[in-house]
C-alpha positions in Angstrom: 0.0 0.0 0.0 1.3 3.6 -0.8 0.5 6.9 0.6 -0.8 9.2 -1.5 0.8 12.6 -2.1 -1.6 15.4 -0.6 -1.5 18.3 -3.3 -1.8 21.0 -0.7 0.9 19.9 1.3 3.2 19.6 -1.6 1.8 23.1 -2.5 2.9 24.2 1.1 6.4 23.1 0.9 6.9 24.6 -1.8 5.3 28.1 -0.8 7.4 27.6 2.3 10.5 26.7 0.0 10.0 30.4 -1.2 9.6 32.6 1.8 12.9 31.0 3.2 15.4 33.8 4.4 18.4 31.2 3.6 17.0 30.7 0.2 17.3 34.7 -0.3 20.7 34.9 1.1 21.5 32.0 -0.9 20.8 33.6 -4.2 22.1 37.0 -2.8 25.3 35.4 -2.5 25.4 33.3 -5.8 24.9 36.5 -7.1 27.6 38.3 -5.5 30.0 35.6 -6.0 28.7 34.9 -10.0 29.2 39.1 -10.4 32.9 38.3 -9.6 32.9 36.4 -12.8 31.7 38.7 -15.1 34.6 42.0 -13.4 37.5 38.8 -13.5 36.5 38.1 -17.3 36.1 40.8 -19.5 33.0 40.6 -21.1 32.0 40.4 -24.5 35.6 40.3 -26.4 36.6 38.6 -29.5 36.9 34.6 -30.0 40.2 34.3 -30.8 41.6 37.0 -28.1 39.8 34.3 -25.9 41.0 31.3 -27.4 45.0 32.9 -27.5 44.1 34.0 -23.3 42.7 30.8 -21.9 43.5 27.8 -24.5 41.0 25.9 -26.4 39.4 23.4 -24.0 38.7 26.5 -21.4 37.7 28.4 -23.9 34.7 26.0 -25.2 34.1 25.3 -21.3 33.7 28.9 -20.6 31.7 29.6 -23.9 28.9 26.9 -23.0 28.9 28.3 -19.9 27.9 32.0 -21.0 30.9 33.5 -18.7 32.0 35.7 -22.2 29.0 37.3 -21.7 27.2 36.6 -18.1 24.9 38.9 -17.8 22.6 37.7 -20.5 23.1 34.1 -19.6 20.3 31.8 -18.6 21.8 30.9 -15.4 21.9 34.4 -14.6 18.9 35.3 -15.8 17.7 32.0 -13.6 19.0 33.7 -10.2 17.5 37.3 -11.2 14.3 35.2 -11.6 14.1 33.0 -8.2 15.0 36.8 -6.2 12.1 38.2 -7.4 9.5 34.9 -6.8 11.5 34.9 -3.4 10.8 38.8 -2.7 7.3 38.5 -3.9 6.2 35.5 -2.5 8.2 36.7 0.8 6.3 39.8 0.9 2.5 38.1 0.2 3.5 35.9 3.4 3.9 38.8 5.7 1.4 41.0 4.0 -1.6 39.2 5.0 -0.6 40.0 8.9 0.4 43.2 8.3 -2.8 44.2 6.8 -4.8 43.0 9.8 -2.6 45.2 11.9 -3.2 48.4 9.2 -6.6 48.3 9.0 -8.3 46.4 11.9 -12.3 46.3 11.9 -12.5 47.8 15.2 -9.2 50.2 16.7 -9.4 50.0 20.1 -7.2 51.7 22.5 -5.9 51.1 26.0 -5.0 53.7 28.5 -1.9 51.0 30.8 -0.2 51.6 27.4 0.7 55.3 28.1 1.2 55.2 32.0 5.5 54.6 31.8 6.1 56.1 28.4 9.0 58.9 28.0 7.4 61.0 25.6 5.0 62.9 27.4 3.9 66.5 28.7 1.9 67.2 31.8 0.4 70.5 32.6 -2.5 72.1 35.4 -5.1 74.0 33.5 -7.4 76.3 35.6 -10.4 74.7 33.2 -12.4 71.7 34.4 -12.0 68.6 32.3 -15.9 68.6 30.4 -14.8 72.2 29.7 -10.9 70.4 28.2 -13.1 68.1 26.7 -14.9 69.9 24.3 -11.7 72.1 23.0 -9.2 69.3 23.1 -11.2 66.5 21.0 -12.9 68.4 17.9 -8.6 69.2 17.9 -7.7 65.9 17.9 -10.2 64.5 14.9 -9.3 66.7 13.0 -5.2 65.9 12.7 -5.5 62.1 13.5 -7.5 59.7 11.2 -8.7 57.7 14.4 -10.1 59.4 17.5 -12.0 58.2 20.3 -13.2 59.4 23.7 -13.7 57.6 27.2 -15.8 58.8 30.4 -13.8 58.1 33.7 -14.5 58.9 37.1 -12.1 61.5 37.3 -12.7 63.1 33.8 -11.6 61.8 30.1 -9.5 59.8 28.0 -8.8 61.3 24.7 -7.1 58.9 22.0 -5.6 59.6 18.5 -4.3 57.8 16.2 -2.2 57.8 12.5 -0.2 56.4 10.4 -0.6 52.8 10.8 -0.4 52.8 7.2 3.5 53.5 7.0 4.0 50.0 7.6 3.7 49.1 3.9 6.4 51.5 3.4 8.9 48.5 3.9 6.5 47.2 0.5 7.2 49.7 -1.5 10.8 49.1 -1.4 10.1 45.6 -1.7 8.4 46.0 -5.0 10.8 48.9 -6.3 13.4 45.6 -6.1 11.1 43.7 -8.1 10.4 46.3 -10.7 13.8 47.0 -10.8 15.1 43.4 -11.6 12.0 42.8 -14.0 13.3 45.8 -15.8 17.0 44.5 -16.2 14.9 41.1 -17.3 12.7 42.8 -19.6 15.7 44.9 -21.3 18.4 41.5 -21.5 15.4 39.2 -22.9 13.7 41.6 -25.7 16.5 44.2 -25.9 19.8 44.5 -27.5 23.1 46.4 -27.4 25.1 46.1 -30.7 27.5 48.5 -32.7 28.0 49.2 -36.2 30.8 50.5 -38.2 29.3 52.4 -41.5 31.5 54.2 -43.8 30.8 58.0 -44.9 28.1 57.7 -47.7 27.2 53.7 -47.0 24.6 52.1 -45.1 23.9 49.5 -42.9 20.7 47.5 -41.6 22.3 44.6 -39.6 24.4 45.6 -36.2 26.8 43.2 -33.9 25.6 42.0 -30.9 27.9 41.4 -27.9 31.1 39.8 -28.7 30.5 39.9 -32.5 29.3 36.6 -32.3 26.0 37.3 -33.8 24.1 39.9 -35.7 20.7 41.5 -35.4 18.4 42.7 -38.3 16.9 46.2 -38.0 13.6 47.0 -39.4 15.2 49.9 -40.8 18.8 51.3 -42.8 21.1 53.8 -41.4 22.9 55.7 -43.2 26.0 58.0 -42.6 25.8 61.0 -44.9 28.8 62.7 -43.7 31.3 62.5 -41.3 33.2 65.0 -39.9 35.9 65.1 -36.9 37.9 68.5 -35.6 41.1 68.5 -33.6 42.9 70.2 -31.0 46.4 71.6 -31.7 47.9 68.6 -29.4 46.4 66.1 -32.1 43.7 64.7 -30.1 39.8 64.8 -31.0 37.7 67.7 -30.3 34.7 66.7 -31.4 33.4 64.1 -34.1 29.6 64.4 -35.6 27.5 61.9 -38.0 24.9 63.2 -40.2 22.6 60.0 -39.7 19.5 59.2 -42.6 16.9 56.3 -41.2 15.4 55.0 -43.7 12.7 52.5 -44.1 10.7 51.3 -46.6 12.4 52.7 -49.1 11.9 56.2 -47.9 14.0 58.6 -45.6 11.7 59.2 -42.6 14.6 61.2 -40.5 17.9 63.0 -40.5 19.7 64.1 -37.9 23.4 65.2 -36.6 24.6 63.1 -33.6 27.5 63.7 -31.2 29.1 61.6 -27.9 26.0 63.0 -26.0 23.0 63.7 -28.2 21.7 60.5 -29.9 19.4 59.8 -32.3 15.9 58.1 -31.3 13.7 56.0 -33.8 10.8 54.1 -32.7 12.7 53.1 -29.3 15.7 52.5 -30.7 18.6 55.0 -29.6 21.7 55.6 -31.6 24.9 56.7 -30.2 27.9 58.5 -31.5 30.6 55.2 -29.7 33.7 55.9 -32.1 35.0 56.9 -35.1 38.4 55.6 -37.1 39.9 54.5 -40.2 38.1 51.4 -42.3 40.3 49.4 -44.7 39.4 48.8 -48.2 38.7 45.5 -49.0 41.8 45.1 -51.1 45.2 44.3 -49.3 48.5 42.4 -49.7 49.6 40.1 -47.2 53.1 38.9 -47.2 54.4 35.8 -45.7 58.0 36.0 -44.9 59.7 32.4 -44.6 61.7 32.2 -41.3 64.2 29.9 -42.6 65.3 31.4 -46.0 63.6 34.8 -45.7 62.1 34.3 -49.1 59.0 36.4 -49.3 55.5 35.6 -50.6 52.9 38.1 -51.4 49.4 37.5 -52.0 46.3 39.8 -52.7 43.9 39.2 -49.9 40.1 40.4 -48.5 38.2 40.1 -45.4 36.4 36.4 -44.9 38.2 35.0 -48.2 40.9 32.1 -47.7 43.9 32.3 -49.7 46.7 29.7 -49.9 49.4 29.8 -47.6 53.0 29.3 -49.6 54.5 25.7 -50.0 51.1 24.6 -49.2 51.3 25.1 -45.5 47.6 25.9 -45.3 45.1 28.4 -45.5 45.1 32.4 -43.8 41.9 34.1 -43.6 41.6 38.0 -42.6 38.5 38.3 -40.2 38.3 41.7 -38.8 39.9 44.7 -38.6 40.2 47.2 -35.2 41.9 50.6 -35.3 43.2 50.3 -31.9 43.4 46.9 -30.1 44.8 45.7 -26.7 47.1 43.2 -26.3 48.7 42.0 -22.8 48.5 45.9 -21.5 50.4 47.1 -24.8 48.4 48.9 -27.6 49.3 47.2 -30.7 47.6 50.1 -33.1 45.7 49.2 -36.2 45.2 45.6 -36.3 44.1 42.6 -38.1 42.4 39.6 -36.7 43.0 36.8 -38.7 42.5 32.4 -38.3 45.5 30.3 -40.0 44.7 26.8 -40.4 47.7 25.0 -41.1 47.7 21.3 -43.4 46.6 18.9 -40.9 46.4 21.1 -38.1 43.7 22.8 -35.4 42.7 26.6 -36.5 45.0 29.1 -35.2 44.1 32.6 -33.7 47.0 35.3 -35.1 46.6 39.3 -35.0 48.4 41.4 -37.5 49.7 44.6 -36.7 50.2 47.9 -39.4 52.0 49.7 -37.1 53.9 47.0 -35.3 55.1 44.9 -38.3 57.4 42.8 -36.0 54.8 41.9 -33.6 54.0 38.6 -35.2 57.7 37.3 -35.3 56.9 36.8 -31.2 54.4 33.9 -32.7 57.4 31.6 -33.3 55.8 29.8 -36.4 57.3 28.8 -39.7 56.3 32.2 -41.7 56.0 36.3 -40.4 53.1 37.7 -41.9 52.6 41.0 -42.4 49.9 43.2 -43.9 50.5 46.6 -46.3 49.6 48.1 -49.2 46.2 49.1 -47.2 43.7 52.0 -48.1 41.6 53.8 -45.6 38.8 56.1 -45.1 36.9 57.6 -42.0 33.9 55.5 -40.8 31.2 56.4 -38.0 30.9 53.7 -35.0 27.6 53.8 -33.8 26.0 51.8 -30.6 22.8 51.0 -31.3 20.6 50.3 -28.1 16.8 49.2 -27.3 15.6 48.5 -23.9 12.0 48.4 -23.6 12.6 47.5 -19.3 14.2 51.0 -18.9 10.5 52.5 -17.7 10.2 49.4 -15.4 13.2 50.4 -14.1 12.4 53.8 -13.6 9.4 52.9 -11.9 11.1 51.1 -9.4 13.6 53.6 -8.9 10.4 56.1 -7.8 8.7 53.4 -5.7 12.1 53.3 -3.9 12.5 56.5 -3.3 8.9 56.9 -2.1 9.1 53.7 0.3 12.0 54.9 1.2 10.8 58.2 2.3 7.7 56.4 4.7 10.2 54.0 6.1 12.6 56.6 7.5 10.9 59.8 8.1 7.3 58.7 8.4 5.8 56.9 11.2 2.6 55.3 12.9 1.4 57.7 15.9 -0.7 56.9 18.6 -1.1 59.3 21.3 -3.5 59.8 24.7 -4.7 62.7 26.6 -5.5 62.3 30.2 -7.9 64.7 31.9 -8.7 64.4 35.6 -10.1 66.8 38.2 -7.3 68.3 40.5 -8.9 71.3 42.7 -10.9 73.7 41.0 -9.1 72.9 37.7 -7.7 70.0 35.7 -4.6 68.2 35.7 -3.3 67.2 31.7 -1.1 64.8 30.6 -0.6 63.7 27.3 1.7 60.8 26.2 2.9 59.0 22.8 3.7 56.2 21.3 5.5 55.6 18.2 6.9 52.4 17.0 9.9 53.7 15.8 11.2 57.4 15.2 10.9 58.2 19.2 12.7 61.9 19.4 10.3 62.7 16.4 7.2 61.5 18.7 8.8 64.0 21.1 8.5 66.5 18.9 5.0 65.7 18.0 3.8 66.0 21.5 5.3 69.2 22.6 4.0 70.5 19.1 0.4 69.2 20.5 1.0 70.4 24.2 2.0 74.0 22.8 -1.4 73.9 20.5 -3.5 72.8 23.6 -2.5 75.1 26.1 -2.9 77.8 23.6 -6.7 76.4 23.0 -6.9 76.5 26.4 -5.9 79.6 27.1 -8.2 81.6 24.6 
């Protein structure tokens, strides 16, 4: 005989499995520790830079594990997920107390509360207490949401009370965290980040995403009229500006000048002025220079076409091209990135220098190549964004701020005023409670007390 699985009990463990504290601090800390990842691995680089860093078999280990580009991994995406059932789920637990507490059916008030508390102001009036009475409550509706009056033997109890609703302010920062990671969500699952390299007078309707590794289609071309960089006498750039078209369908719909800070906006995509530089033609010579004999082989070339390598030692493919590129902290200038594949062999990684022709003789293989006879002109580098969680975002941002704002300078109020007969007068004492915030509850009953004696006084 087996025992049947109870649904609701399943449904409970799991409910509970949510609104665990470990389980937040558990994916708090994965998320720390994963974050370490992504600052220790720069992000988003180029292949074969990767492949030259960390070897082959690392490489493809760290590819299928998304750690070239973390932060739009599933994994990663995974953890941002669970945080935000966790918070929300967390939250609906407690909520359902809390709201009891808020707004209970009947407030009710009691008078051993206030006997020992600090915050309080006592005062003889020369009034009696019915005469108190009838200044001191109408008062006390009208600035607390809750009031309520009691009879005694010796004269009254006056009660007030407000802000029990500041408790959800703890809530809203609650949910500003959840907009706020649904917004990063939002923007990494349906938004992109890519960059595009258009020459003066082309244009271009695909971008690179990420690393290069892919491409993304626009529903639209861009198109760089004209290009035009100024300088300062030191050499350096003073300013560079793209005269942009968009066109779609066939027709121009907009044209606008971009610099580093004013992009262009088209139907929430935003297009910023990233870069400028030099683009090669696609019409080169690269020589192979024979280590052994020095005998020298030169062989017209072009990007993503494989040419024969001399003596049959394989084949040499030009891939890409960067005006400035990084290499083991020394700048190696304009450079080539290129894949050898030698007869027989695994593909090979090798970067080409223009102004470093000697770099590649560090490579140690059978032949020095080189790269000349190379024509340039100026091309506009363009980032090209959309993020359709950026208003989430902002939205939690606000709700932060304002939950923010109840948690620390509001708070819930809940005062008493004591009337009793004490000779031919009155005897007043009136106390406060505040669940946090106490010296601002000090302030709020000497603000009271001065208001009081002034309504008694008149």
């Amino acid at each position: 005989m087996t025992k049947s699985t109870n649904p609701d009990s399943l449904l409970r463990k799991i409910w509970k499995f949510f609104t665990s504290v470990k389980l937040s601090m558990s994916v708090l800390l994965s998320l720390a520790a994963t974050s370490v990842i992504g600052t220790v691995i720069p992000q988003n680089g180029i292949p074969e830079v990767y492949t030259r860093q960390y070897g082959e078999n690392l490489f493809n280990l760290f590819n299928a594990l998304d750690f070239f580009d973390m932060y739009h991994s599933w994994w990663f995406r995974a953890l941002l997920c669970l945080l935000t059932i966790n918070i929300t789920i967390c939250s609906i637990e407690r909520l359902s107390s809390t709201w009891k507490i808020i707004f209970p059916k009947r407030p009710s008030f009691d008078a051993n509360r206030f006997q020992k508390v600090k915050n309080r102001e006592e005062w003889t009036s020369g009034s009696s207490p019915e005469a108190l009475h009838d200044i001191f409550h109408p008062y006390i509706s009208k600035r607390f949401s809750v009031s309520l009056s009691q009879k005694t033997e010796s004269g009254y109890f006056i009660f007030g009370e407000k802000g029990r609703w500041t408790s959800l302010g703890v809530y809203a920062v609650h949910l500003s965290v959840i907009l706020m990671v649904a917004g990063g969500l939002i923007g990494s699952i349906f938004g992109f980040d890519g960059t595009v390299n258009i020459p003066e007078g082309e244009s271009a309707d695909t971008i690179f995403l990420g690393n290069h590794s892919s491409e993304k289609k626009l529903d639209f071309q861009i198109r760089c009229d004209d290009f035009d960089v100024s300088f300062y006498d030191s050499g350096m750039p003073k300013e560079y500006r793209s005269r942009l078209s968009i066109i779609k369908n066939g027709r121009t719909v907009t044209r606008q000048d971009i610099l580093v800070n004013a992009p262009l906006r088209f139907e929430g995509v935003n297009i910023f002025q990233s870069s400028y530089g030099e683009m090669p033609s696609d019409k080169f010579t690269v020589t192979f220079t024979e280590r052994e004999s020095g005998s020298l082989y030169d062989v017209e070339a072009g990007f993503d076409k494989p040419i024969d390598m001399p003596n049959g030692a394989g084949k040499f493919i030009v891939k890409d091209f960067r005006t400035s590129f990084e290499y083991s902290g020394f700048n190696l200038g304009k450079t080539f990135i290129c894949t050898m594949i030698p007869t027989g062999k695994e593909p090979e990684p090798v970067l080409v220098s223009v102004d470093h022709p000697r770099f590649d003789m560090m490579r140690q293989g059978d032949f020095v190549i080189t790269i000349s006879n190379v024509l340039y002109k100026y091309y506009t580098g363009l980032q090209v964004t959309r993020d359709p969680g950026v208003p989430v975002v902002y939205a939690g941002f606000l709700f932060m701020i304002i939950g923010c704002y109840i948690t620390f300078f509001m708070f819930h109020q809940t005062i008493c005023i004591q009337l009793s007969n004490k000779g031919a007068g009155a005897q007043v004492v009136i106390a406060g409670i505040s669940g946090k915030h106490r010296p601002g509850m000090n302030t709020v009953i000497r603000r009271i007390s001065h208001h009081l004696k002034q309504l008694s006084a008149a």
